[in-house]
C-alpha positions in Angstrom: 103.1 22.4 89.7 103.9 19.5 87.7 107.6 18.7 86.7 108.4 16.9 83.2 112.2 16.2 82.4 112.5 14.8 78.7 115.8 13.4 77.9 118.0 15.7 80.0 121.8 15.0 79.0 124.5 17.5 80.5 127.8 17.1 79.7 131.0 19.5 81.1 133.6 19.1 79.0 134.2 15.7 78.5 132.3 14.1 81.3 128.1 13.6 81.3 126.9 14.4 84.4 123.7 13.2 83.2 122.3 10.5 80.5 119.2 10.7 78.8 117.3 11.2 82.1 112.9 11.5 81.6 111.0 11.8 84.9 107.2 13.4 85.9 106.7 14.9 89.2 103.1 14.6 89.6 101.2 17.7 90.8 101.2 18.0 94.8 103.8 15.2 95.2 106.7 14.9 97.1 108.9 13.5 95.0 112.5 11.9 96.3 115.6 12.1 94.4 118.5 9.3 95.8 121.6 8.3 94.7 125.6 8.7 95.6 127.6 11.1 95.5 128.4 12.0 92.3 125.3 10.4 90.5 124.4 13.9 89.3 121.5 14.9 91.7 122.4 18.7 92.3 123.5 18.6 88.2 119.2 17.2 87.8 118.1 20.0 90.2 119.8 22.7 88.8 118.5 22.1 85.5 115.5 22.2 86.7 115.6 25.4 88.5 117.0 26.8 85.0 120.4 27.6 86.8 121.9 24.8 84.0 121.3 24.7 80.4 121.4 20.9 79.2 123.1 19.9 76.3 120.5 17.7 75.3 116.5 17.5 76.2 113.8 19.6 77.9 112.0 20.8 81.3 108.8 21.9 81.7 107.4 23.2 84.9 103.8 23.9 85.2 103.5 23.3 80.9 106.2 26.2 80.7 109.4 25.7 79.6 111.5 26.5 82.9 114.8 27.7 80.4 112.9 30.4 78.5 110.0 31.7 80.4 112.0 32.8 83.6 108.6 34.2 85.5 107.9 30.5 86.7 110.5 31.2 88.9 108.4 33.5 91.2 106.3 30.5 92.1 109.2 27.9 92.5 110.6 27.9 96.4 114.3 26.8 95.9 116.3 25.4 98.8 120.1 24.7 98.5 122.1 22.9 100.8 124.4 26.0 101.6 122.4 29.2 99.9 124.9 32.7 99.9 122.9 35.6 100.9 124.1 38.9 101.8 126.3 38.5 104.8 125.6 42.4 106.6 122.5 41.4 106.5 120.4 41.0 109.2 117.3 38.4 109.1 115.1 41.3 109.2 116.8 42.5 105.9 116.4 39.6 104.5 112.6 39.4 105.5 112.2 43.2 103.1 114.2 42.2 100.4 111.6 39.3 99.9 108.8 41.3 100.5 109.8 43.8 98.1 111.1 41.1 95.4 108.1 38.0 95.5 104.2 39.3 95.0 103.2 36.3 96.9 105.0 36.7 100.0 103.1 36.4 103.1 104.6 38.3 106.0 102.4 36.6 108.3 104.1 33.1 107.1 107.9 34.6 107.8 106.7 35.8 111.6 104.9 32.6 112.1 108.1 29.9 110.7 110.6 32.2 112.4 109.1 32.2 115.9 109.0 28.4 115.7 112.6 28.2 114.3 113.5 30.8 117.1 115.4 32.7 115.1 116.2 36.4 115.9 114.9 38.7 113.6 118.6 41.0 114.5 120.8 38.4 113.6 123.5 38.6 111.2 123.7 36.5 108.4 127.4 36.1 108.7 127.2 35.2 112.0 124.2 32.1 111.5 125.5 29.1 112.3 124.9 26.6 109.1 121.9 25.1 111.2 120.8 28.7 111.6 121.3 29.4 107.9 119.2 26.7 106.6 116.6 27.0 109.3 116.7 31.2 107.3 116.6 29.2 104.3 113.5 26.9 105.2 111.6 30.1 106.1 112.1 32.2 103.6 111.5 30.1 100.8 108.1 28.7 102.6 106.9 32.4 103.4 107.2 32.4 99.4 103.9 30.1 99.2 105.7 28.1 96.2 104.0 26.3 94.2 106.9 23.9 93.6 109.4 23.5 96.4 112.7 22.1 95.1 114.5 21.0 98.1 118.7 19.5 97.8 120.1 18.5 101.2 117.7 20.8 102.7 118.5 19.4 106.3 121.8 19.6 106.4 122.9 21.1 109.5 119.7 20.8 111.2 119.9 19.1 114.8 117.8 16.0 114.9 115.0 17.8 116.9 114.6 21.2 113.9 115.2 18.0 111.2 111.7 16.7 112.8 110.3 19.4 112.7 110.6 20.3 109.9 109.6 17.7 108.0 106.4 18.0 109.5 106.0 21.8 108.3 106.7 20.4 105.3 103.8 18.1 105.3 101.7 20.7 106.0 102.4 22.6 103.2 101.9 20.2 101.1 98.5 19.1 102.6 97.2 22.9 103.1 98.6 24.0 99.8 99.0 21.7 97.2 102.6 22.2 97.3 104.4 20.3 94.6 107.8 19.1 96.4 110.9 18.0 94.9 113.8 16.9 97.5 116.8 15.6 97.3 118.8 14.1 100.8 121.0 11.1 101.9 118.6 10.6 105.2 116.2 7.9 103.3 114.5 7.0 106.7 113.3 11.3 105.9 112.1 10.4 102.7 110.2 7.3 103.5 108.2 9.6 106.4 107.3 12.2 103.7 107.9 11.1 100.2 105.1 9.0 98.2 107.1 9.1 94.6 111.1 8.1 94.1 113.4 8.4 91.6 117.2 6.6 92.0 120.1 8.6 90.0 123.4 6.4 89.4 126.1 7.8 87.3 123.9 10.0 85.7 121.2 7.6 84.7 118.1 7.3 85.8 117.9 3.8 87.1 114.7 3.3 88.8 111.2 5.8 89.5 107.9 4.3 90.7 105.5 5.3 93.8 106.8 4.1 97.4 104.0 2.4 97.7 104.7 0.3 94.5 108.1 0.2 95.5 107.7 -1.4 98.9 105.0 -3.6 97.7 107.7 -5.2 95.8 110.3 -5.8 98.0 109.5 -7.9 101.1 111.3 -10.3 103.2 110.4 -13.9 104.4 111.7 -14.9 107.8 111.1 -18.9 108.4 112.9 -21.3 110.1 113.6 -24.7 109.6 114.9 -28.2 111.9 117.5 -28.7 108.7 119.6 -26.8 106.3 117.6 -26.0 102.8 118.5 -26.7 99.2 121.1 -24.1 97.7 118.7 -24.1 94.6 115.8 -22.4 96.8 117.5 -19.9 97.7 118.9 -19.1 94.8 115.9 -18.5 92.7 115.0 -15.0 90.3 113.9 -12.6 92.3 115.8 -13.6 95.7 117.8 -10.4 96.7 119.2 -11.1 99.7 119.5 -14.0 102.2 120.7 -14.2 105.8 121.1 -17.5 107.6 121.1 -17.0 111.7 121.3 -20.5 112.9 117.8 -22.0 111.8 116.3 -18.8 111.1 116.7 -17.7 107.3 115.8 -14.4 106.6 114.9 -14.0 102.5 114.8 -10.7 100.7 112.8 -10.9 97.5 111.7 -8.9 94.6 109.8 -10.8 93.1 107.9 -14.4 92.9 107.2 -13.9 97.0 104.4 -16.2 96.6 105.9 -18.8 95.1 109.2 -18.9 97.1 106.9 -19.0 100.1 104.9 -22.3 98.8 108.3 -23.9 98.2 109.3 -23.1 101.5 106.2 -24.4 103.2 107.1 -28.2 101.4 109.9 -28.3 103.8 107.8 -28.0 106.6 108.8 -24.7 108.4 108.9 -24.3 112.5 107.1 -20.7 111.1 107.1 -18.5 108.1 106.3 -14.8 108.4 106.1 -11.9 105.7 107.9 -8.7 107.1 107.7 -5.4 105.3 111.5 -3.6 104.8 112.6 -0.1 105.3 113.9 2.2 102.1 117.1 1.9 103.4 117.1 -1.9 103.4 115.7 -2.1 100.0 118.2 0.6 98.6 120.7 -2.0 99.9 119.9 -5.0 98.7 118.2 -4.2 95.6 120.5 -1.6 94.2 123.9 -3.4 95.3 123.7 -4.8 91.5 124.2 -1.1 90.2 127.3 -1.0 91.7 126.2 1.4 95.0 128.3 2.6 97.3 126.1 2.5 100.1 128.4 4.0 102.2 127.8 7.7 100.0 124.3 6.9 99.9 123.5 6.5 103.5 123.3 8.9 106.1 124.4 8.2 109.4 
């Protein structure tokens, strides 16, 4: 299911949460969502799950419009980072209330996802741990077979080993199914392994949304070193993000003009000059520090 947010304002009181904020979500995507705390992600995602009204501007999920034809949520999986269910409940409760409530639920999914989570079927809710909670989460909402999967935080409380996993059920949905994903988390080394569209929310705005792929194409660095120090005005040219100086070795972060900067460079005679491609996180860091980032709320450790 495609996603398409036109001009989405919200605004509690007298504070905007969010500012004029278009985006599409292509169909089968997995889209990521980034930003700090604060920057109005959950406030986005709630919109567009319909649990929000904006006060400004329009979703549409699938063509529909998510705020008046509520039956779109039957084919919309929706994963919180802390989702309240009914704490006497036992898992295997949970599993009939679902299968009485969604027409597409697949039993066969649920026995499948909760044998490889491990979870017992005579648990408590109460008495999950939050791993155990989400991990209830994860399964439930993919034994929906969604259409769209709308995903905030959705590893939170996951040990590094269920995280992994996971993400790779994840990838499988979307490869088997088609699944449309939409997910929101502070772990951007996650998103890099799975996401192939991003969007970057600061302060409400909507500051930056292009493919990964586009997006790393972009940003490289050039490592080179040379037998003396180079010109300030080299390094110091549009498009230079970031440069680190280690003895001889220079290490240049740039956005843009990579080919150029790399011909000036070569005039004074490098020892070597290599391109190196850059993780998400480093690009996050050095070409969002200009938005005023506190890459401290951003990153996950």
């Amino acid at each position: 299911m495609k996603i398409v947010a036109d001009g989405l304002t919200k605004t509690f009181r007298e504070k905007t949460a969010l500012k004029e904020i278009s985006l599409t979500v292509p169909q089968g995507a997995v889209f990521g969502l980034v930003g700090p705390n604060g920057a109005g992600k959950t406030t986005l995602i709630k919109i567009i799950m319909g649990l929000l009204q904006p006060t400004r501007g329009s979703v549409l999920i699938g063509g529909q419009p998510v705020h008046q034809d509520h039956r779109i949520k039957a084919r919309v999986g929706y994963l919180a980072d802390y989702q309240r269910y009914y704490p006497g409940f036992k898992v295997k409760d949970m599993y009939r209330l679902y299968r009485e409530t969604y027409q597409k639920w697949s039993p066969e999914r649920f026995e499948e996802l909760r044998q490889v989570f491990n979870l017992p079927e005579n648990a408590q809710v109460k008495h999950l741990s939050k791993g155990m909670h989400t991990q209830l989460s994860i399964i439930l909402n993919l034994a929906l077979k969604p259409e769209l999967l709308v995903l905030d935080e959705p590893t939170a409380g996951l040990d590094p080993v269920i995280r992994r996993q996971f993400l790779s059920i994840l990838m499988d949905e979307v490869a088997e199914n088609g699944t449309t994903v939409f997910i929101s988390t502070h772990h951007l080394h996650e998103l890099e392994r799975v996401c192939d569209h991003l969007a970057i929310v600061h302060e409400g705005r909507l500051i930056k949304s292009e493919s990964l792929e586009d997006l790393k194409k972009k940003v490289r660095k050039i490592q080179a070193a040379f037998a003396g120090p180079l010109p300030a005005e080299v390094l110091q040219k549009p498009g230079v993000l970031n440069v680190e100086q280690t003895g001889r070795v220079y290490s240049i972060t740039v956005e843009e003009g990579l080919d150029e900067l790399a011909a000036e460079l070569r005039q004074f005679q490098p020892l070597f000059l290599d391109f190196v491609d850059i993780s998400l996180e480093e690009i996050f860091i050095h070409r969002m520090g200009g938005e005023g980032y506190g890459f401290k709320q951003i990153l996950a450790p």
